[in-house]
N, C-alpha and C positions, 0 to 999 in steps of 0.2 A: 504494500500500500504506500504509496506517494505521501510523504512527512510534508505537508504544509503549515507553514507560520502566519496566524494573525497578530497582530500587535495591536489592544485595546489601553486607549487611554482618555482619561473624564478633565474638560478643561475650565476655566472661568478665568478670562484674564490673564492671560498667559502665554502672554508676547514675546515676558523677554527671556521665555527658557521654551518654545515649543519648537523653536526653528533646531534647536540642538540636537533636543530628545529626536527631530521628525528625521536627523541627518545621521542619525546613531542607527536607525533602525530601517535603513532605505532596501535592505535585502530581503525583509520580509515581502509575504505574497498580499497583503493584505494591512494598514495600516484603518483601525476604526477609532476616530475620534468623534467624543458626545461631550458636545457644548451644553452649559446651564447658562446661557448670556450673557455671555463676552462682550462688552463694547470697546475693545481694544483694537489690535489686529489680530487676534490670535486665529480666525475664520480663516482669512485673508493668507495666512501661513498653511492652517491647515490642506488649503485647496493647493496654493503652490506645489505643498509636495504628494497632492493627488492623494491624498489621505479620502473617504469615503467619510462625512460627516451627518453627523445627527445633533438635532436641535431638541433636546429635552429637559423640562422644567428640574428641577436641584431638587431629590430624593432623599439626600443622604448619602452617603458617601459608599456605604454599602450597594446598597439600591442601585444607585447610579453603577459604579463599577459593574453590578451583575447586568443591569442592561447594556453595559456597551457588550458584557461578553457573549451576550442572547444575540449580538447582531454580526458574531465573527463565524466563518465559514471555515478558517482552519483545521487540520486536526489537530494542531499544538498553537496555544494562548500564549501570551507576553504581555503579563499585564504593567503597565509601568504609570510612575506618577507621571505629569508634565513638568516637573523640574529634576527629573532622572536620565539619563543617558549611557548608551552601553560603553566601555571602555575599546577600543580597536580589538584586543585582546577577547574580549566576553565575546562580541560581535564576528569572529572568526572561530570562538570555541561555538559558538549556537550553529552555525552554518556547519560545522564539520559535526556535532550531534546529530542532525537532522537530514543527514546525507545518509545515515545509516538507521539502523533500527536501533530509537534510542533502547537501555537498557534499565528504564524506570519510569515510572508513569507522571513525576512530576519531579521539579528541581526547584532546588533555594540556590539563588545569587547569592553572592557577596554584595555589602553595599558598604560605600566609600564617601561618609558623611562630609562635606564640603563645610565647616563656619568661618564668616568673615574672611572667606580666601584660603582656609588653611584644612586639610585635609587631618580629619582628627582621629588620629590614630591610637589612644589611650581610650579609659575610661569606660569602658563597657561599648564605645560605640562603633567600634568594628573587631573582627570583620561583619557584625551584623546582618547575618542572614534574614534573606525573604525569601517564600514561596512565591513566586513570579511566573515561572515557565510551565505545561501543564498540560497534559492531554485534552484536549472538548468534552471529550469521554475516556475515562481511564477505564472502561468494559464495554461490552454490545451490551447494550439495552441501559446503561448505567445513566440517571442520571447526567446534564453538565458541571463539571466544576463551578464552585459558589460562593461567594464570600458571605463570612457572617455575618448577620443583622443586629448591626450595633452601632452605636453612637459615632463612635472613635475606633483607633487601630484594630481596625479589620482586619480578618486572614483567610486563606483559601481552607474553604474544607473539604477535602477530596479522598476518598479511598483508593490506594493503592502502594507504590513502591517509590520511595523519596530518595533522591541520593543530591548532592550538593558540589555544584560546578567551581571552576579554579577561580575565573578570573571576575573582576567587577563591574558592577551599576557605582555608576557615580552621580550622588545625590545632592543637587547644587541648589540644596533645602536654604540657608539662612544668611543671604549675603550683606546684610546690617544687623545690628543689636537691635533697633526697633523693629524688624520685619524678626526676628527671633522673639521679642517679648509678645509681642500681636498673637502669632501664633502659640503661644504656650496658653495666653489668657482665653483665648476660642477653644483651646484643646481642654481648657482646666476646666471650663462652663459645659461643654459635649460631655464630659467624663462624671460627671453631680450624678446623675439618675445609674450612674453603672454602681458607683460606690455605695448608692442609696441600698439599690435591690442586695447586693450582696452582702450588707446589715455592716456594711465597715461602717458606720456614724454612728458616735452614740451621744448621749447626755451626760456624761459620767463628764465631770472637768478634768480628772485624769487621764481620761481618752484624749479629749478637746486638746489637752496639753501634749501630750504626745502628738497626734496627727499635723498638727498646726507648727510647731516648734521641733521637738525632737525627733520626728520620722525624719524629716526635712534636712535637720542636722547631722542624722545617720546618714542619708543618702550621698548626701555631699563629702561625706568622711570617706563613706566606702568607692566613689567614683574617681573623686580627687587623688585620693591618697593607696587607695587600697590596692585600687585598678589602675593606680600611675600615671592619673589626668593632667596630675602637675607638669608631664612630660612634652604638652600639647600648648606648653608655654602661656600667653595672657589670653589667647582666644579658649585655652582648655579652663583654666579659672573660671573667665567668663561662661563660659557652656556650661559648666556644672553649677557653678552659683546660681544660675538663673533654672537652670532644671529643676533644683532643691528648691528654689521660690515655690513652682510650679507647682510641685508636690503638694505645699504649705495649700498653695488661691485652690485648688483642686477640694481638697477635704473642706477649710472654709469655706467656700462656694454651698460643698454639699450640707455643712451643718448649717447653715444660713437658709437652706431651702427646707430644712427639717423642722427646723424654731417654727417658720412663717406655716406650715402645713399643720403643727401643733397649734399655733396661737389661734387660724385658720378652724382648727377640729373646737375648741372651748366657747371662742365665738358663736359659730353656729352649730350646736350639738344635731 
């Protein structure tokens, strides 16, 4: 059976990382890009490199992703963000996989975190694998590969044989300190109702004090220090300090939505 590659990716604005990602992956049979309304160029990009586009209202990140992969014809997916791109390397090992009868039903990438210009090698953040690459079908009759229905960091859930390729995605996610805080404060507000259901909040001020304060200060001890962040010079400081924030607005967020839902329940019993 003939290995074909779709490459599905979900865009909004994103201009100034689509022409990269669309030039990383020009060997695919199949490029699907789904717009949530762009008023950029990023359209205008997508067409240039003959990408096949869909115009569909913003889901959820989940959602979205699994529709663009309902519209790829491949037998093997590539799902990538719009500020990701394959390395030379990744982009010659996927073509030399797919020339043969791969020997796993799905692969995790390497990914190679870009902050403020400087590729961060410490700290838990790479090699940071992702399930990216993927059968349409990992069986006859099975199922398409799907990502989970959830707020925030989605993952593929797919039955079969996982094995994890050499070379990297390179994630050029956080190129200023304020487009890296933006994104942590939308990440920390997405993440309130995951933390709610899994009963991490509580009332206790020694919890409150913990989640807010000392998880915060563990995580930062263990990425900085532990995981050799400090190695990653003033952009790896910065990266974890602001991560450990994260942590902090995250649980906040969520007990702040738990107070207003209790104050909410006594008000009107």
């Amino acid at each position: 059976m003939t290995q074909t590659l779709s490459v599905a990716i979900i865009t909004l604005n994103e201009e100034a990382n689509l022409a990269r990602t669309l030039a990383s992956v020009q060997f695919a049979h199949e490029i699907i890009v789904v717009d949530s309304g762009s008023t950029d160029r990023t359209l205008e990009i997508a067409a240039s490199f003959k990408a096949r586009l869909f115009l569909e209202p913003w889901r959820g990140f989940a959602a979205q992703k699994n529709f663009a992969i309902e519209q790829c014809t491949g037998t093997w997916i590539l799902s990538l963000d719009a500020d990701e791109a394959l390395s030379p390397q990744l982009q010659t090992e996927i073509r030399n996989l797919l020339s043969l009868p791969p020997s796993a039903d799905a692969y995790l990438l390497r990914r190679r975190n870009i902050f403020l210009d400087r590729w961060i090698r410490h700290g838990g953040y790479y090699p940071d694998p992702k399930l990216r690459l993927f059968r349409r079908h990992a069986a006859n009759f099975a199922p398409p590969a799907r990502f989970t229905d959830r707020p925030v960091h989605e993952t593929i859930t797919l039955d079969g044989d996982l094995e994890t390729l050499r070379f990297d995605i390179v994630h050029h996610a956080y190129p200023t300190v304020e487009n890296y805080v933006e994104h942590l404060n939308h990440y920390s507000t997405l993440g309130i109702q995951t933390l709610i259901d899994k009963g991490r909040i509580s009332r206790s001020p020694i919890a409150f004090l913990w989640n807010v304060l000392l998880l915060p200060t563990f995580v930062f001890f263990r990425n900085y220090l532990l995981r050799f962040g400090l190695l990653d010079g003033r952009e790896g400081l910065l990266l974890h300090l602001y991560h450990a924030t994260y942590t902090s607005w995250q649980y906040a967020k969520a007990w702040e939505r738990t107070r207003k839902q209790s104050q909410a329940t006594v008000q009107h019993p």
